[in-house]
N, C-alpha and C positions, 0 to 999 in steps of 0.2 A: 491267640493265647487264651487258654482255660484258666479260669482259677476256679475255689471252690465258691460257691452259694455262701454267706455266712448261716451260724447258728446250729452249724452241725449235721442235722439230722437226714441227712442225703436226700431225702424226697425232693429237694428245692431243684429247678431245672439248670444246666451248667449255664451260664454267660459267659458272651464275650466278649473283649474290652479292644477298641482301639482309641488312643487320644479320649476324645470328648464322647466316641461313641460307644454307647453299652446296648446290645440288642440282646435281648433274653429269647431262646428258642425256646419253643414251646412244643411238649411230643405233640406228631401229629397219629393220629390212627392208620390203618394199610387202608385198600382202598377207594373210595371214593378223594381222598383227602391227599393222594399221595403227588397229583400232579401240583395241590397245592404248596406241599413240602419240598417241592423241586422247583416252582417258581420262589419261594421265600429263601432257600438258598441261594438262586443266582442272585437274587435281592441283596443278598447279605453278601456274599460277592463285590457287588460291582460298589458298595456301600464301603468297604470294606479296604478296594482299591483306594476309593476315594480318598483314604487316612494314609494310603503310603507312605512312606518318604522316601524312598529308592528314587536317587537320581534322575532315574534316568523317564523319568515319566514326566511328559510336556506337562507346564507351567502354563498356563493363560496370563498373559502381559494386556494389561489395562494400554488398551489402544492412546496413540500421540495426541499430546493437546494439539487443539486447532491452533495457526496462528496468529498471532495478534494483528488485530483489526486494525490496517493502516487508515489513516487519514484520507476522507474521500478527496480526490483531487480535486484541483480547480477547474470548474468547467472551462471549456474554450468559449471565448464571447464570440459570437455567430453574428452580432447583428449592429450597425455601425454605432448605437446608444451604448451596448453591452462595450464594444472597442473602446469607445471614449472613457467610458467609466472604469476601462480596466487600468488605460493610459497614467486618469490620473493618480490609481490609486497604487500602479506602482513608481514612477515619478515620486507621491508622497513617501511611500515606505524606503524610497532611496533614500530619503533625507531631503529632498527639493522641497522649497519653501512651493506655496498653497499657487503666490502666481506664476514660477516657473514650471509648475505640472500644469498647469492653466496654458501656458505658453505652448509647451511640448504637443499638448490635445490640440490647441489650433493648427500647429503646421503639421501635425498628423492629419488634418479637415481638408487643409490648402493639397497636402502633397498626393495622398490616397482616396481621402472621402471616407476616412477609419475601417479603409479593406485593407486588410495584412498580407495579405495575397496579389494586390495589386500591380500589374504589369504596365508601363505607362511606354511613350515614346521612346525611342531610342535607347533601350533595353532597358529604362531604371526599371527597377521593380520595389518592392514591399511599401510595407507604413510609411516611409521615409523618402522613396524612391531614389532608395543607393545606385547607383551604377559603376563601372568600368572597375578601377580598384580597389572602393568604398566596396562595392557589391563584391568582391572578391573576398573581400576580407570580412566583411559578415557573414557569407557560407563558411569560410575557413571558423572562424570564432561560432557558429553555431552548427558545427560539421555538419551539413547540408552538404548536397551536393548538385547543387541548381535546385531543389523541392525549394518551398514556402517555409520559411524558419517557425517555430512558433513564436508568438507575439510576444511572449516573456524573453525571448529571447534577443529578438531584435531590438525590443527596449534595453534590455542587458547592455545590447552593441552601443547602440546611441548615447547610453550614457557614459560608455569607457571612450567612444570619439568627443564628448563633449566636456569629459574631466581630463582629456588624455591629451590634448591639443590645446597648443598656450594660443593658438588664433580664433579660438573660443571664449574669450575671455571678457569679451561685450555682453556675451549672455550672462556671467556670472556678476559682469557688473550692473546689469540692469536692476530696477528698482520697482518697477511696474509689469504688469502684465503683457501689458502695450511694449514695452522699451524690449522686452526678453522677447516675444515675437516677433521684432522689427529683427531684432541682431540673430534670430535664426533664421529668419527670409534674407538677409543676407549675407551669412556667414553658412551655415547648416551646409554643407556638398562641399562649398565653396573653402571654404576652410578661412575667411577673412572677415574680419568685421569691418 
């Protein structure tokens, strides 16, 4: 779009106006000058596109936020200190008093050695050394399917068999450390105090 120079006097050279841009041409002479005046054209071209607004010319869309930085997980404890300490700290976060997670870490000691993976006599297997129905029902409750539950898991289990079963009920009554590990060496499988 042309308009005129102000102040009249025609000498002034035309401008042209898009939006925010005003590029003033400026005569060139023939030439040595003229490839100049043909690149400052395309210049004012592609400048020029630039200010379009015809639809139909792509839009650059500011790339997706990244996102959000989850929570690094829990590492898996690997090594039988790391297992105890993980025992007792979710036992604690369950709500078990200080020596019933005390308890729980012992006959986690007696039954496995704090291997979560452990395979013992006569198919028991894990932390706890579930077997026959018990161990059925830990894979079903942590869909496994025969693999090694992770250990949040099988704690998960242990504590829904020892809230869930009224022949657990020695452990809940105990008052010491000692009396709660005594009524899980022989109750824990067994299901009796």
């Amino acid at each position: 779009m042309r308009r005129p120079a102000g102040g009249g006097g025609g000498g002034a050279p035309p401008a042209l106006c898009c939006k925010d841009i005003a590029v003033t041409l400026r005569p060139f002479a023939g030439g040595k000058f003229r490839f100049a005046a043909l690149a400052a054209a395309a210049l004012l071209n592609l400048a020029l596109a630039a200010c379009s607004t015809d639809a139909s010319m792509p839009v650059a869309h500011a790339p997706p936020a990244p996102p959000p930085v989850a929570a690094a997980p829990r590492l898996v404890p690997s090594t039988p200190n790391q297992v105890a300490a993980e025992i007792l700290r979710w036992f604690r976060a369950a709500g078990y008093k200080p020596f019933q997670a005390e308890a729980m870490a012992d006959h986690a000691s007696l039954e496995s050695g704090f291997r979560p993976c452990a395979a013992g006599p006569g198919g028991l297997r894990y932390t706890y050394q579930w077997g026959g129905l018990r161990l059925q029902r830990l894979n079903s409750f942590a869909a496994t399917a025969g693999g090694c539950p992770p250990l949040a898991k099988q704690l998960a289990f242990a504590d829904r068999e020892l809230r869930g079963n009224p022949a657990f009920a020695c452990f809940w009554q105990a008052t010491t450390r000692e009396s709660a590990a005594a009524a899980l060496r022989r109750g824990f499988g067994r299901g009796s105090c």
